[in-house]
C-alpha positions as a printed Julia matrix, in Angstrom:
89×3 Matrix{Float64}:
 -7.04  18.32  -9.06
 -8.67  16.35  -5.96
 -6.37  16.26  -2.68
 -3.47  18.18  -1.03
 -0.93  19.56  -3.4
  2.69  21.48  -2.22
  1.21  24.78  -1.47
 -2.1   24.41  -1.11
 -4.19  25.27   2.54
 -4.81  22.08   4.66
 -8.39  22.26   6.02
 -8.42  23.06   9.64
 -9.96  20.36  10.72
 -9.98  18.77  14.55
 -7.8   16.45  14.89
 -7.39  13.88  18.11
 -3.72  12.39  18.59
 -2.64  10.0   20.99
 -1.28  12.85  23.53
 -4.1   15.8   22.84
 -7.23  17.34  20.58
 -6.37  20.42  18.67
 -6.86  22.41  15.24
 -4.5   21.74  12.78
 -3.92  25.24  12.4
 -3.32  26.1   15.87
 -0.71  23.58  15.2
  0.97  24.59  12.21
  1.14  27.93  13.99
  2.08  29.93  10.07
  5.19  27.72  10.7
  6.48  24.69   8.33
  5.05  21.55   9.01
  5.42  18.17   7.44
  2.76  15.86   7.14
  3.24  11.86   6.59
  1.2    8.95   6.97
  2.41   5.84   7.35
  0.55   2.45   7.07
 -1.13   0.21   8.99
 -0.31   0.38  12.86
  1.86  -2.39  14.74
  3.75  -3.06  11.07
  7.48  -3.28  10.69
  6.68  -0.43   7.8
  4.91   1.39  10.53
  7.41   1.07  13.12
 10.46   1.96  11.32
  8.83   5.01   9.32
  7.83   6.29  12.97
 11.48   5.65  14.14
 13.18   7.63  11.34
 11.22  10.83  11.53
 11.84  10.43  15.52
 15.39  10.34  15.06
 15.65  12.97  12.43
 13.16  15.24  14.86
 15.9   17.29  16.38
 17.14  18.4   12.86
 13.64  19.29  11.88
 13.51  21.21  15.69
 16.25  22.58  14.59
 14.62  24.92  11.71
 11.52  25.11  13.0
  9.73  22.1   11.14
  6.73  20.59  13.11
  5.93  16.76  12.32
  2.96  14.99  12.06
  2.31  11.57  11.28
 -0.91  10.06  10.68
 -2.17   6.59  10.22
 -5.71   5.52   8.54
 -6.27   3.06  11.76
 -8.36   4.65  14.31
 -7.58   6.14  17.16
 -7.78   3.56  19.89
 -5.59   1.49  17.94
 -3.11   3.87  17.46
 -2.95   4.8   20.91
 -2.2    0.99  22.1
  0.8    1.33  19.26
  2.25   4.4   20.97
  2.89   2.78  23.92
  4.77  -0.39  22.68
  7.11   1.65  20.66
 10.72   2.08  21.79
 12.8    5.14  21.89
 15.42   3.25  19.56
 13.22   2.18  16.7
């Protein structure tokens, strides 16, 4: 079966956010992490998927869960995105 199934080992690759560079193992850290995507950058999709799993992050905080969103537009992109966004969205 092609892709990432519940249980299966995420490749460790390198991945650059818009605050660092790191392994995606270092991140995970044998901890529970939860992985979305969410479409196209500077979309009301986009904006309110980011703004739900930010509001829900102390809960996740709470038992230990790591997030980490992803989006298929590249970095620089992304990176003008993260500043627009508001802390109430």
């Amino acid at each position: 079966m092609p892709g990432l199934t519940i249980g299966a080992t995420v490749p460790n690759l390198e991945i650059e956010t818009t605050n660092e560079t790191f392994k995606l193992h270092d991140y995970f850290n044998n901890g529970w992490t939860i992985i979305f995507s969410h479409p196209f950058d500077f979309t009301l999709v986009c904006t309110t998927e980011l703004g739900k799993m930010a509001a829900y992050l102390p809960e996740f905080e709470k038992r230990g869960v790591k997030l980490l969103g992803f989006s298929c537009d590249e970095y620089s992109h992304a990176r003008s995105e993260s500043k627009t966004l508001k802390p109430t969205q």
